[in-house]
N, CA, C and O atoms as CSV, one atom per row, in Angstrom:
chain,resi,resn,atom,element,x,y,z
A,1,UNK,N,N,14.944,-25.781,20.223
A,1,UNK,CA,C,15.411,-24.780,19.275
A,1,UNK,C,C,14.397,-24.688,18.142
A,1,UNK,O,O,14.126,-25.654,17.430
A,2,UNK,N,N,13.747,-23.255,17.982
A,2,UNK,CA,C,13.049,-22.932,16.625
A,2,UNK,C,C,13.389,-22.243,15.576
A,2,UNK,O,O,13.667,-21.088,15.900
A,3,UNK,N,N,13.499,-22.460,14.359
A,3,UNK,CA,C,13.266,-21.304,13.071
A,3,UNK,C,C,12.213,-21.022,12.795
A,3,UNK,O,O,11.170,-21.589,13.123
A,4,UNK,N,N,12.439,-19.647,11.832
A,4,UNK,CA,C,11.080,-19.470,11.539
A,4,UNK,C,C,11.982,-18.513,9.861
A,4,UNK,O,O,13.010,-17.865,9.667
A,5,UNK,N,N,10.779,-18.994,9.025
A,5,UNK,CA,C,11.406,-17.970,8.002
A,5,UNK,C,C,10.350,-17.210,7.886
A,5,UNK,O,O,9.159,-17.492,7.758
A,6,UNK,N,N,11.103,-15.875,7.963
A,6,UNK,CA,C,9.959,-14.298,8.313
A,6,UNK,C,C,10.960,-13.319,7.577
A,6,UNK,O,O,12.190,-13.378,7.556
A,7,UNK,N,N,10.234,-12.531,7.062
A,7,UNK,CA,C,11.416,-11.052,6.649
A,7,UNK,C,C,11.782,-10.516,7.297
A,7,UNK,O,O,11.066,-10.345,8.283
A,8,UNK,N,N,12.974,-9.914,7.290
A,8,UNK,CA,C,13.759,-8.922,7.924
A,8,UNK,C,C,12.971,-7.875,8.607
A,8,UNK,O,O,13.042,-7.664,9.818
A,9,UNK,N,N,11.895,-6.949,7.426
A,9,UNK,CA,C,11.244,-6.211,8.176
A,9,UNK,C,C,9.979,-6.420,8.806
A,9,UNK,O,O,9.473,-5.443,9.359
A,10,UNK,N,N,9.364,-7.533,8.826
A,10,UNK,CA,C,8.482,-8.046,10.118
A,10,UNK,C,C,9.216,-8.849,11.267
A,10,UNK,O,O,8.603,-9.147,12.293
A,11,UNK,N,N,10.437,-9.167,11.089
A,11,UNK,CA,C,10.970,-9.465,12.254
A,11,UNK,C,C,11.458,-7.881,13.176
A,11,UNK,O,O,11.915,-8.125,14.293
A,12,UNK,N,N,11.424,-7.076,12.977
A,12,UNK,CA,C,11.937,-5.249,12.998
A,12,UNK,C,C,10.621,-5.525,14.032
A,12,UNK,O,O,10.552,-5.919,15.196
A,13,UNK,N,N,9.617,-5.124,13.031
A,13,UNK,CA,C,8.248,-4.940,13.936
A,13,UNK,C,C,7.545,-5.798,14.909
A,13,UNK,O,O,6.735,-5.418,15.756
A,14,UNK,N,N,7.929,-6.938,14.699
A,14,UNK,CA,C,7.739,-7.896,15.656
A,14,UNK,C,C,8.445,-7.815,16.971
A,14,UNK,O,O,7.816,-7.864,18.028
A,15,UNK,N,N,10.206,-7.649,16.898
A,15,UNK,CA,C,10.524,-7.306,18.039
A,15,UNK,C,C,9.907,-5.997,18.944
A,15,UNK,O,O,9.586,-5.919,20.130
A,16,UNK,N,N,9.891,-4.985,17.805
A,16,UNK,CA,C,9.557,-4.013,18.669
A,16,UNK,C,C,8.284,-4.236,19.604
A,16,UNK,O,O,8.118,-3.960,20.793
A,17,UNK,N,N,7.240,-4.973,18.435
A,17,UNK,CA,C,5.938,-5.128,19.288
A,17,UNK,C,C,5.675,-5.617,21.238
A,17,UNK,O,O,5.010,-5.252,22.208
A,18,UNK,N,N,6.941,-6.871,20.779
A,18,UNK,CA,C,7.018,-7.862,21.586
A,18,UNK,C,C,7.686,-6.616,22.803
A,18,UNK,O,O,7.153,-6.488,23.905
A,19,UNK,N,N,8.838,-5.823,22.399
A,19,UNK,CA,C,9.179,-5.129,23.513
A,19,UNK,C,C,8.415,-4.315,24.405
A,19,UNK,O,O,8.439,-4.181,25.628
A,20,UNK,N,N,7.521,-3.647,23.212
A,20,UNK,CA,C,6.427,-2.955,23.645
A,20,UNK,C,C,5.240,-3.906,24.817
A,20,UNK,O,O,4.695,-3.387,25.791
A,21,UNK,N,N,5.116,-4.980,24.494
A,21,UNK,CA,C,4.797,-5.997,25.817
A,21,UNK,C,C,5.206,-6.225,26.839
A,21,UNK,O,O,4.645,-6.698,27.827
A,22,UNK,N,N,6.606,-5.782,26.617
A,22,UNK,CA,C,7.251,-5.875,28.316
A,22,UNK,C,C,8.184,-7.464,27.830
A,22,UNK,O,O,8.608,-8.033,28.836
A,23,UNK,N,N,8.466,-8.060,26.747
A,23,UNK,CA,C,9.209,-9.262,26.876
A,23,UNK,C,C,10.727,-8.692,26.265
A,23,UNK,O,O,10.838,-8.003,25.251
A,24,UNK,N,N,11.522,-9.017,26.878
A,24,UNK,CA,C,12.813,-8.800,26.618
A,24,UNK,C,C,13.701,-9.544,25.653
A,24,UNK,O,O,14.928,-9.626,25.604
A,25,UNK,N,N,12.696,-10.097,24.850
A,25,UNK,CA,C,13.602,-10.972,23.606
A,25,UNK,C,C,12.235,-12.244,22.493
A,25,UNK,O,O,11.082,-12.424,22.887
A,26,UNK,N,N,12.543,-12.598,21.786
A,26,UNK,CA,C,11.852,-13.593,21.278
A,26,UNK,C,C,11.385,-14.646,22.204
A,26,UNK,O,O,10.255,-14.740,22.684
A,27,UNK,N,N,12.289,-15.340,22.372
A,27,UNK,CA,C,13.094,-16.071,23.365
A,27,UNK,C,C,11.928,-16.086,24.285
A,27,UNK,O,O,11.254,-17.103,24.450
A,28,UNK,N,N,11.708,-15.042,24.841
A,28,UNK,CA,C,10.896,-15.258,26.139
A,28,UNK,C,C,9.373,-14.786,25.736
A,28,UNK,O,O,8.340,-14.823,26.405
A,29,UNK,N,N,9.526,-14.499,24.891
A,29,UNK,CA,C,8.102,-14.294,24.357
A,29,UNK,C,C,7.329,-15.700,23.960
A,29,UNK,O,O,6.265,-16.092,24.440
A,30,UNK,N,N,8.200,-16.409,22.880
A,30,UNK,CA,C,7.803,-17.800,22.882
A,30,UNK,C,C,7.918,-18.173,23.721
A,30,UNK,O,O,6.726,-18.340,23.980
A,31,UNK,N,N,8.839,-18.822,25.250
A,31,UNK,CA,C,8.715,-19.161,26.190
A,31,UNK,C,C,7.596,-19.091,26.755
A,31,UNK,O,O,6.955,-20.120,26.970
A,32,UNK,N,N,7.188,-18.009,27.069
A,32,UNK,CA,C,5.274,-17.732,27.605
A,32,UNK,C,C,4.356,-18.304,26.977
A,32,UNK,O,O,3.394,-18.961,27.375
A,33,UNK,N,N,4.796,-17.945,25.693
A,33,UNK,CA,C,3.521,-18.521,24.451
A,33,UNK,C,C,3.390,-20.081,24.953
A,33,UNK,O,O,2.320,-20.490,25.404
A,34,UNK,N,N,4.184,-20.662,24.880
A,34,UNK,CA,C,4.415,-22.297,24.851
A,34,UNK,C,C,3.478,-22.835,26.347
A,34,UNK,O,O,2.587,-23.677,26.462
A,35,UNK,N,N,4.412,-21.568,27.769
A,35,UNK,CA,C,3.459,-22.396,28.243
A,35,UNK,C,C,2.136,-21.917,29.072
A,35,UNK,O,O,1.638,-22.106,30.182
A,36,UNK,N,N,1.912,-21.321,28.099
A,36,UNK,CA,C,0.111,-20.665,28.567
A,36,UNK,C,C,-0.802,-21.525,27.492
A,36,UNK,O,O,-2.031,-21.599,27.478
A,37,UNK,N,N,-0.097,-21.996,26.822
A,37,UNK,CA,C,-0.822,-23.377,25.721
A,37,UNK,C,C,-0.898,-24.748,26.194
A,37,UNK,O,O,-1.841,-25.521,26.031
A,38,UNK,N,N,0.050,-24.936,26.715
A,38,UNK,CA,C,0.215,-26.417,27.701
A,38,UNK,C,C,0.029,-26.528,29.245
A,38,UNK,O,O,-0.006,-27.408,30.105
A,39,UNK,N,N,-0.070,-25.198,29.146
A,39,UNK,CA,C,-1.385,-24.966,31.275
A,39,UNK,C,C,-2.375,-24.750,30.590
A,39,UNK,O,O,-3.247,-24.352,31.362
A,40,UNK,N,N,-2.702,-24.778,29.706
A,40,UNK,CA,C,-4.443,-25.197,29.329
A,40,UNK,C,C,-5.079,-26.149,28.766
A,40,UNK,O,O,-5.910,-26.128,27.858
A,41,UNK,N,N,-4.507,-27.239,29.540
A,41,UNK,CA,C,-4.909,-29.013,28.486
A,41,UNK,C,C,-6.286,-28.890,28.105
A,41,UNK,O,O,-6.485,-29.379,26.992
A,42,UNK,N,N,-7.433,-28.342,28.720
A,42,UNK,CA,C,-8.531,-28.566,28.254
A,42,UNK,C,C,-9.046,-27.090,26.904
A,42,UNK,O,O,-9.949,-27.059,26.068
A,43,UNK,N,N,-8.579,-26.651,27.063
A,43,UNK,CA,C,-8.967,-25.185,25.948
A,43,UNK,C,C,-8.113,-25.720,24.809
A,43,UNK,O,O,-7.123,-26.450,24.852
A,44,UNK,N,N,-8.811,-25.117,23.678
A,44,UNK,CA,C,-8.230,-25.107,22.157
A,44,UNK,C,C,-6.718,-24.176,22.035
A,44,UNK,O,O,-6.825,-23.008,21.663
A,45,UNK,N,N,-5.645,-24.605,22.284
A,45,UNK,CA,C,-4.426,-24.020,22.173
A,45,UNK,C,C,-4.411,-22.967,20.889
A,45,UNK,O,O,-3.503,-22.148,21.027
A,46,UNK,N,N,-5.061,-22.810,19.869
A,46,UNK,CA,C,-5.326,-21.596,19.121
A,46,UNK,C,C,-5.706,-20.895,20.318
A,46,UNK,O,O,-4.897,-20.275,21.008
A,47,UNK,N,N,-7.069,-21.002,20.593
A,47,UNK,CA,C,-8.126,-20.012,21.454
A,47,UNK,C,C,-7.264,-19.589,22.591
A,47,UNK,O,O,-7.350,-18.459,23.072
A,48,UNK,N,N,-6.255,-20.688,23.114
A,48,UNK,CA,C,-5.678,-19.973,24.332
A,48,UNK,C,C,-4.731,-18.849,24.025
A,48,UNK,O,O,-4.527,-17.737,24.511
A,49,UNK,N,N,-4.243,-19.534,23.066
A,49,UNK,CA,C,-2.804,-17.927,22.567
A,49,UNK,C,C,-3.223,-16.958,22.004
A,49,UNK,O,O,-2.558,-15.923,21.965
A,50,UNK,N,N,-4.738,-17.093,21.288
A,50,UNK,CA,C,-5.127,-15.849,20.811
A,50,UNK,C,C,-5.063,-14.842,21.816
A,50,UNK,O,O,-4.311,-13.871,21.908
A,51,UNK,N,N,-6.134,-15.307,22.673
A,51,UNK,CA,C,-6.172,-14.456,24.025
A,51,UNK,C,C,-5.111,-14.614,25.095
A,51,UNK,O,O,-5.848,-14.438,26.065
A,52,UNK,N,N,-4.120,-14.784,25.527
A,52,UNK,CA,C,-3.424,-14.320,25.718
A,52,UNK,C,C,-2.536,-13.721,25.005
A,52,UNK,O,O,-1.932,-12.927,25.726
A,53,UNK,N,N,-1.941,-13.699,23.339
A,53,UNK,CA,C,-1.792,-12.782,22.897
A,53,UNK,C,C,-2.622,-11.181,22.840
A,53,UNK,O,O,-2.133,-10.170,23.344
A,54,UNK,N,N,-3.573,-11.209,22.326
A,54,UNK,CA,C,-4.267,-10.181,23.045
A,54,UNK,C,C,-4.385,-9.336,24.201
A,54,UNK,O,O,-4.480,-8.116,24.070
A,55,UNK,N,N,-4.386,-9.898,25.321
A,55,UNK,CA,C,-3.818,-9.831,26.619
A,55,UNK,C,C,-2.881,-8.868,26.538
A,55,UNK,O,O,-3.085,-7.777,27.071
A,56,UNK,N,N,-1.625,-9.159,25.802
A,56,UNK,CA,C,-0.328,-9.044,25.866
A,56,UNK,C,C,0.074,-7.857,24.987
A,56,UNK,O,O,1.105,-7.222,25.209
A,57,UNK,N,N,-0.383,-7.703,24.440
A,57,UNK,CA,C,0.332,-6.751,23.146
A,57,UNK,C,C,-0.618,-5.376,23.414
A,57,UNK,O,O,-1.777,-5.263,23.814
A,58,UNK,N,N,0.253,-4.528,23.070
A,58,UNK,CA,C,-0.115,-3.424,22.693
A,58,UNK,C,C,-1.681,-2.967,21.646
A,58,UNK,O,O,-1.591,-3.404,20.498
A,59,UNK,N,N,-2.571,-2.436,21.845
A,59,UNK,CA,C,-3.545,-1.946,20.922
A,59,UNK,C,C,-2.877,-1.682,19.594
A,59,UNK,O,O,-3.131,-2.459,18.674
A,60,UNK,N,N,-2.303,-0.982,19.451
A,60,UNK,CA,C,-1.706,-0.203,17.977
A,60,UNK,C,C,-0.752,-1.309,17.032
A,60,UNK,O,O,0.351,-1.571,17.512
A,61,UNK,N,N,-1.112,-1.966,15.728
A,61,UNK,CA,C,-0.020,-1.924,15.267
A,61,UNK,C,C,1.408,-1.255,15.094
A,61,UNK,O,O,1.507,-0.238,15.780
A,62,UNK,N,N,2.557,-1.567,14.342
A,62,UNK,CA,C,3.275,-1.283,14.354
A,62,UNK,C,C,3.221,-0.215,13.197
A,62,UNK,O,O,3.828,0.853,13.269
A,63,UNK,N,N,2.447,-0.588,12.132
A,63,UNK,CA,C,2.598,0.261,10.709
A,63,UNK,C,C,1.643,1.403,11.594
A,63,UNK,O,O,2.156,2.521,11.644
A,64,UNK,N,N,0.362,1.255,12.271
A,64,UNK,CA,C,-0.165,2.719,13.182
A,64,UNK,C,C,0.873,3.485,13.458
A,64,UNK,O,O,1.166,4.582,12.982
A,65,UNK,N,N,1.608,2.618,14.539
A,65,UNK,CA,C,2.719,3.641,15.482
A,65,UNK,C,C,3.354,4.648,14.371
A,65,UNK,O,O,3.363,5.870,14.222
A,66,UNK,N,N,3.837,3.621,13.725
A,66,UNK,CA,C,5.094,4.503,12.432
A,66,UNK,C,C,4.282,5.420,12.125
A,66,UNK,O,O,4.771,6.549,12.106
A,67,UNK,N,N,2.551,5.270,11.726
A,67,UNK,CA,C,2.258,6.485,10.674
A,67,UNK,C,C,1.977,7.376,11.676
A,67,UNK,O,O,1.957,8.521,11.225
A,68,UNK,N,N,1.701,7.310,13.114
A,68,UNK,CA,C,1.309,8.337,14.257
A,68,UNK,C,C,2.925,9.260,14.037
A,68,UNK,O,O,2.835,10.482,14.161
A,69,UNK,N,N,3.914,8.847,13.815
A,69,UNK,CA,C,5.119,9.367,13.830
A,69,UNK,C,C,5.499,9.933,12.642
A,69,UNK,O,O,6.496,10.620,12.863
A,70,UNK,N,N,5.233,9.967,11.668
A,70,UNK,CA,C,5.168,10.289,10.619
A,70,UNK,C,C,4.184,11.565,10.623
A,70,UNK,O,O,4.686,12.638,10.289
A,71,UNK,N,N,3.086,11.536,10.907
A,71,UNK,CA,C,2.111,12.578,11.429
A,71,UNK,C,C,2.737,13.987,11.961
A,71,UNK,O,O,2.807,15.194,11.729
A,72,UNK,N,N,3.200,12.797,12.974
A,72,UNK,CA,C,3.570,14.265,14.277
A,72,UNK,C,C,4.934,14.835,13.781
A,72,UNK,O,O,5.336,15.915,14.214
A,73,UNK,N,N,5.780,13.974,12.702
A,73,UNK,CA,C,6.872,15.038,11.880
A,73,UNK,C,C,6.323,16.169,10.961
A,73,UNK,O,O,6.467,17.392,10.974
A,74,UNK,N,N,5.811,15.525,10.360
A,74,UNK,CA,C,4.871,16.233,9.332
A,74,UNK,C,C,3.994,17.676,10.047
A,74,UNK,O,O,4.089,18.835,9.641
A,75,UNK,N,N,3.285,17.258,11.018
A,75,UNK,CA,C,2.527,18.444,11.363
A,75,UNK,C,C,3.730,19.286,12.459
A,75,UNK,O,O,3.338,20.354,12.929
A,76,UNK,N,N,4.763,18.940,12.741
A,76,UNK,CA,C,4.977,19.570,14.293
A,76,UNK,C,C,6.633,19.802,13.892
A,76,UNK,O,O,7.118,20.634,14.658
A,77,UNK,N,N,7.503,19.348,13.014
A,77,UNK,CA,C,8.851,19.583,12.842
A,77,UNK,C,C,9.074,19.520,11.134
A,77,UNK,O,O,10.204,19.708,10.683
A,78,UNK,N,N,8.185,19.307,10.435
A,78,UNK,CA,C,8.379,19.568,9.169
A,78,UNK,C,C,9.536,20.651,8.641
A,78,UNK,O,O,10.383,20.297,7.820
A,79,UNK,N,N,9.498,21.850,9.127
A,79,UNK,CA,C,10.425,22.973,9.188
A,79,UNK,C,C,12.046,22.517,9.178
A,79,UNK,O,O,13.013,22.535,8.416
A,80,UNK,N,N,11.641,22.045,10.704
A,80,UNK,CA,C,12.937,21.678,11.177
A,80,UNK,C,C,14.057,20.437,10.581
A,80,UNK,O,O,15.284,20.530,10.624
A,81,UNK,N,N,13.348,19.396,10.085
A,81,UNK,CA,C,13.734,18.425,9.221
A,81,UNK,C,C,14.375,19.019,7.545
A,81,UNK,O,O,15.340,18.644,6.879
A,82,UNK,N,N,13.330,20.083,7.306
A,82,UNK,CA,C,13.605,21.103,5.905
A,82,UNK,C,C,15.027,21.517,5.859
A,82,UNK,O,O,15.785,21.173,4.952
A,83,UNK,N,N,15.389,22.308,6.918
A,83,UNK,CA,C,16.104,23.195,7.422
A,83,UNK,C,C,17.679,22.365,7.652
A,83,UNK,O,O,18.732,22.523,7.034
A,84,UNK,N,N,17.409,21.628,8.564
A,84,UNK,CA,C,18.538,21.177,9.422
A,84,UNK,C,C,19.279,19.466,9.218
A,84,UNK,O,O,20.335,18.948,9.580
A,85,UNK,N,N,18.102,19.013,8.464
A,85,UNK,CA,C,18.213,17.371,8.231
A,85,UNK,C,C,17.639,16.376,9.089
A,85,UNK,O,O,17.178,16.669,10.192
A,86,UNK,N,N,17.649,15.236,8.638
A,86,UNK,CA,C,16.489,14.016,9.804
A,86,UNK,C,C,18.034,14.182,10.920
A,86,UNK,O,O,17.586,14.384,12.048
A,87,UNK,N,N,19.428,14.168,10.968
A,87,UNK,CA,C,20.255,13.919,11.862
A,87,UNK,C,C,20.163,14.873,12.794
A,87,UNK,O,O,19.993,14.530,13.964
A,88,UNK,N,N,20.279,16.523,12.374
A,88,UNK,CA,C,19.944,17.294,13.301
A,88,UNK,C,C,18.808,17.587,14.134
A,88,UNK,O,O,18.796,18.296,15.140
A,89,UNK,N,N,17.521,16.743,13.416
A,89,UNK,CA,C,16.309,17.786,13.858
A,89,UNK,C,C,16.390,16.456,15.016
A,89,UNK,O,O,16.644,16.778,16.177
A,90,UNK,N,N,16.112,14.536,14.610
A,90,UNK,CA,C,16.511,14.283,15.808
A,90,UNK,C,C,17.524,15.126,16.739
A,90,UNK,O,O,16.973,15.808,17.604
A,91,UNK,N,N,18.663,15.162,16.690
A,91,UNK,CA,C,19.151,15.746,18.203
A,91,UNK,C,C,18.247,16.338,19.041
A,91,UNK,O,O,17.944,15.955,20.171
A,92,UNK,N,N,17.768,17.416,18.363
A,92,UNK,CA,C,17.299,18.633,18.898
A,92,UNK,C,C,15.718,18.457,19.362
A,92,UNK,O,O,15.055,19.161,20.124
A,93,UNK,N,N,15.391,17.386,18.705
A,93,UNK,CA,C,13.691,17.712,18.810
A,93,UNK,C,C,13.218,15.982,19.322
A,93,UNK,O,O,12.121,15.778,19.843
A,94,UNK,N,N,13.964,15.147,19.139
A,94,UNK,CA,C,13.513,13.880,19.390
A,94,UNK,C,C,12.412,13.384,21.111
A,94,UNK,O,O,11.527,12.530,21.162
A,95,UNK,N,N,12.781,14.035,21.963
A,95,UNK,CA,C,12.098,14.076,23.307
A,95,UNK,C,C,10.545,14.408,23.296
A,95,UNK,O,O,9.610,13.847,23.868
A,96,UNK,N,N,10.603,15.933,22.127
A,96,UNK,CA,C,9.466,16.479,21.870
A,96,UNK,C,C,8.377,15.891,21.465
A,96,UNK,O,O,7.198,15.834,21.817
A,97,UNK,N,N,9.269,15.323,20.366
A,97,UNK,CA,C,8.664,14.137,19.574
A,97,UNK,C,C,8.276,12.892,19.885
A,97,UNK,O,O,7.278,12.436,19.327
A,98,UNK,N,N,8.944,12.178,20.760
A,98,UNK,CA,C,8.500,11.162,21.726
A,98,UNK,C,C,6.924,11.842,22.560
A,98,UNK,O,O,5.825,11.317,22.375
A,99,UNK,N,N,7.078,12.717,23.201
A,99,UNK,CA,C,6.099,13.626,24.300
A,99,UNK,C,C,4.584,13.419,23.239
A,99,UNK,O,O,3.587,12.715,23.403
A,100,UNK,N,N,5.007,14.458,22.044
A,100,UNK,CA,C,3.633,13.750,21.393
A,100,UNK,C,C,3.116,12.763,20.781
A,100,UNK,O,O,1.913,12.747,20.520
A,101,UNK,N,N,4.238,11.418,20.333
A,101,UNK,CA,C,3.526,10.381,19.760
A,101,UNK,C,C,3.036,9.384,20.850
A,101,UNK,O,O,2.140,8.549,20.726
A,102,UNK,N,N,3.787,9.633,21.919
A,102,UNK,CA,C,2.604,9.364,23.672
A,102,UNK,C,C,1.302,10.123,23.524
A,102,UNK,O,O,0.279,9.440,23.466
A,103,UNK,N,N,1.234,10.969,23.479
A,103,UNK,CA,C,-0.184,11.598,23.629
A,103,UNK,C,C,-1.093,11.352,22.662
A,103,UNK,O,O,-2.241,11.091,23.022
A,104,UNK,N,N,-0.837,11.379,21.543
A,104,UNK,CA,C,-1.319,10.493,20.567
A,104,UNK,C,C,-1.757,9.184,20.515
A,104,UNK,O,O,-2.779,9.054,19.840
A,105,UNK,N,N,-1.363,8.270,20.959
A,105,UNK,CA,C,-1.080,6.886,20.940
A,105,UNK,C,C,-0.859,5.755,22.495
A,105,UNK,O,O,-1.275,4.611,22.681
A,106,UNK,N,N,-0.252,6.432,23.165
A,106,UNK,CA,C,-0.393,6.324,24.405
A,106,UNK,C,C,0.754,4.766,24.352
A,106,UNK,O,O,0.597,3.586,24.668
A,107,UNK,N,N,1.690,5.431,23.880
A,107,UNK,CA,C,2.996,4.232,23.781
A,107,UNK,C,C,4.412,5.021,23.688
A,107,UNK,O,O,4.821,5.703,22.749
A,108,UNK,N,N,4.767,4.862,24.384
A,108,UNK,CA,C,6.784,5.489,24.686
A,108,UNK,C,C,7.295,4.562,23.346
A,108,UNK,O,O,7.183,3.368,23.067
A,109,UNK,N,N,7.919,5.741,22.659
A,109,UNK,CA,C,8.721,5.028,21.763
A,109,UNK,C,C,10.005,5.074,22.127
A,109,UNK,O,O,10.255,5.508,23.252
A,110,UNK,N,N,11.033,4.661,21.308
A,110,UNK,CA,C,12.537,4.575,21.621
A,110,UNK,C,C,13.139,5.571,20.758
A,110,UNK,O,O,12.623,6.065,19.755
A,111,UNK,N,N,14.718,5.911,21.434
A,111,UNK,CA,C,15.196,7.073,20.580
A,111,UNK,C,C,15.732,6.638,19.315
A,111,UNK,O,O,15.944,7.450,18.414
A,112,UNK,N,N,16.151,4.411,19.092
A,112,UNK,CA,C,16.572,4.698,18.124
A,112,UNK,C,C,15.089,4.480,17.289
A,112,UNK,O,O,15.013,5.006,16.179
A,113,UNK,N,N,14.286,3.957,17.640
A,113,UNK,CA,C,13.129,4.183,16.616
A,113,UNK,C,C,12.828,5.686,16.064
A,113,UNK,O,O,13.082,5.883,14.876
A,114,UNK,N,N,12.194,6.991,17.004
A,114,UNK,CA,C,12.823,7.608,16.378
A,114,UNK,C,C,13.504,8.284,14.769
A,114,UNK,O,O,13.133,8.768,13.700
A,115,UNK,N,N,14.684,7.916,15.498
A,115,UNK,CA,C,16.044,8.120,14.803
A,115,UNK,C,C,15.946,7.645,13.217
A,115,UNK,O,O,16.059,8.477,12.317
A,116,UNK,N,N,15.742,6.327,12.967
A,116,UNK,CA,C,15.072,5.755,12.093
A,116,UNK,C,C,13.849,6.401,11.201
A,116,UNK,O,O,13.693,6.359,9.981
A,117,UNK,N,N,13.062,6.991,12.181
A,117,UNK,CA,C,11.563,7.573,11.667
A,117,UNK,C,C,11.887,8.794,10.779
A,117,UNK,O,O,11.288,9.129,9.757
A,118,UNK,N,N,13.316,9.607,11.561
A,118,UNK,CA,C,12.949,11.107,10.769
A,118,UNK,C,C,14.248,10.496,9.745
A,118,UNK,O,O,14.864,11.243,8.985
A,119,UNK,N,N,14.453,9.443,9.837
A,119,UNK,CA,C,15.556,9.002,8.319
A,119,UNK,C,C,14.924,8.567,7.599
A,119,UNK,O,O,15.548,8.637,6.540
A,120,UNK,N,N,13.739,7.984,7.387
A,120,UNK,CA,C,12.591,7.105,6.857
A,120,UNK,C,C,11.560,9.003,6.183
A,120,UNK,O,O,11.258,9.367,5.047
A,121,UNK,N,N,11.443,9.401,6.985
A,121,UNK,CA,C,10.590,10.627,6.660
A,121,UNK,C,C,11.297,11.731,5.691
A,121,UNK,O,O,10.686,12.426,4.880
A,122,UNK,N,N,12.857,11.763,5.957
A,122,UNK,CA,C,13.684,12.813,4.884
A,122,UNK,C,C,13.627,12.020,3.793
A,122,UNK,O,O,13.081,12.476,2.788
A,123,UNK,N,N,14.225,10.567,3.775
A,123,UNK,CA,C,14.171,9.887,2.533
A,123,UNK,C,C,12.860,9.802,1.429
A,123,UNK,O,O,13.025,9.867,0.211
A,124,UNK,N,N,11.232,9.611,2.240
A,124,UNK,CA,C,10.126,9.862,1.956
A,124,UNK,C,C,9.558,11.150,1.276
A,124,UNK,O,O,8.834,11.139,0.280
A,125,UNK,N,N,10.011,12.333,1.988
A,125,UNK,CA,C,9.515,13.382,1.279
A,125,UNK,C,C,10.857,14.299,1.155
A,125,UNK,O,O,10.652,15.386,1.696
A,126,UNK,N,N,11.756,14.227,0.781
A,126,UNK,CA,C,12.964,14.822,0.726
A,126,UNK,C,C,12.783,15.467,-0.652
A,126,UNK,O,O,13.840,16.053,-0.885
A,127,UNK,N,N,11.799,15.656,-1.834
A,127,UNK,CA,C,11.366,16.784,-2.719
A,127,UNK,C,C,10.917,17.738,-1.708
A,127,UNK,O,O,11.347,18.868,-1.476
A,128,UNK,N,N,9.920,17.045,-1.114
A,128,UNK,CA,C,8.939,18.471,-0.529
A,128,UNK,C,C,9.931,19.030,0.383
A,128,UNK,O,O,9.705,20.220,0.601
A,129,UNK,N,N,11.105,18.503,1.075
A,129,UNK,CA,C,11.810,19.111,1.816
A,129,UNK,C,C,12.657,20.141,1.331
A,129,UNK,O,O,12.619,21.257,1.849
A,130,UNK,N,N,13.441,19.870,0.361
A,130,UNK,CA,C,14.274,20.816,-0.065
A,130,UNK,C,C,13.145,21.765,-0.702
A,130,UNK,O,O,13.563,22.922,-0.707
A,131,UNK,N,N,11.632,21.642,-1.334
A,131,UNK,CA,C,11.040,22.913,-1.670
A,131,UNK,C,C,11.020,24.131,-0.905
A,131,UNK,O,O,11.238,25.328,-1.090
A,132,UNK,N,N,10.547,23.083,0.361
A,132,UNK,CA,C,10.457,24.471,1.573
A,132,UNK,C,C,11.658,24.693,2.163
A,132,UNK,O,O,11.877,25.863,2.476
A,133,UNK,N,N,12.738,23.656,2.468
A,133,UNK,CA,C,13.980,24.493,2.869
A,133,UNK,C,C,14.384,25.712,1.307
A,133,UNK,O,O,15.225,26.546,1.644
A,134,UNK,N,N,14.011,25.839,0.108
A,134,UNK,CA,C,14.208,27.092,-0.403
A,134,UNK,C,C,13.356,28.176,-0.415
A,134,UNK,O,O,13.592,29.313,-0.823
A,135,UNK,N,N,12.347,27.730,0.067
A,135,UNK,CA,C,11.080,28.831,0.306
A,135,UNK,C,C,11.961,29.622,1.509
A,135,UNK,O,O,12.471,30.726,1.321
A,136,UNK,N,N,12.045,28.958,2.633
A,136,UNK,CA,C,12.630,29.749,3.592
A,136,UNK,C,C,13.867,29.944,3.458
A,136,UNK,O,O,14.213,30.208,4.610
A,137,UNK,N,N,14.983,30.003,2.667
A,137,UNK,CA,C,15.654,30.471,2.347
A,137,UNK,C,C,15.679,31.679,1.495
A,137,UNK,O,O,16.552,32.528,1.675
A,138,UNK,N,N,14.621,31.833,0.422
A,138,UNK,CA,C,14.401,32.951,-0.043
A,138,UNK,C,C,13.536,33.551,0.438
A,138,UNK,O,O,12.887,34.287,-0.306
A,139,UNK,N,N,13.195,33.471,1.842
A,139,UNK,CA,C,12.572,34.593,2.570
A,139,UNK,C,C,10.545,34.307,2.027
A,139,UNK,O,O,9.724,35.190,2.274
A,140,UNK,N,N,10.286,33.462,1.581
A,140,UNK,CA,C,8.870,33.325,1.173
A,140,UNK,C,C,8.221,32.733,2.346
A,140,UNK,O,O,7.000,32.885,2.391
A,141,UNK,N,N,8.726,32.151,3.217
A,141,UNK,CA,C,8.295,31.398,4.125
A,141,UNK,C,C,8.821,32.366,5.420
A,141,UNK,O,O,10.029,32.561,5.547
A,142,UNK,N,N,7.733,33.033,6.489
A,142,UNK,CA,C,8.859,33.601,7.798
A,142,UNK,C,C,9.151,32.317,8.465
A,142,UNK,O,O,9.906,32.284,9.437
């Protein structure tokens, strides 16, 4: 049995990372870690987990991913977030939105990540939002 004292929100990004590896929990992530360090009695157990961490993980940080998503709200549903709210424009647009932060990035995100992102993005720019949801309300914006 391990602890570890870590924050709340690097434990967030950590899981996700780890999922993004293909490991289905902490749990088994350390499990691997442990023993790709002790099947290598003769290598420097740093040097071995570096590289197989490496190995293992995804290219992109986690703060990347978020800002690739942040991006692709900004340039591609900005409107729609204005208009309708982070709750509606997910419904309606979240797939879309997945489609390009793959093409971008070349990583499937999740719907509740997501979900999270355009609540994180209304809360973030929610001045500039209501500016332009009144622009297009008074007809300044087609």
């Amino acid at each position: 049995m391990c602890s570890f004292r870590i924050k709340q929100d690097d434990v967030d990004k950590f899981d996700r990372r780890i999922k993004r590896a293909g490991f289905t929990s902490r749990s088994d992530f350390f499990t691997a870690l442990v023993r790709i360090v002790i099947s290598e009695p003769k290598q420097n157990p740093k040097d071995a987990a570096s590289a197989w961490i490496l190995n293992q993980m995804p290219p992109l940080s986690e703060d990347k991913i978020e800002q690739a998503i942040e991006d692709a709200i900004r340039e591609h549903l900005f409107a729609v977030v204005a208009i309708h709210g982070a709750d509606v424009a997910f419904e309606r647009t979240w797939m879309d939105l997945r489609t390009i932060v793959h093409e971008k990035t070349d990583i499937w995100t999740t719907a509740s990540e997501l979900r999270c992102a355009y609540i994180r993005f209304e809360d973030k720019y929610r001045r500039e939002l209501c500016e332009h949801q009144n622009k297009i309300l008074a007809g300044e914006i087609p």
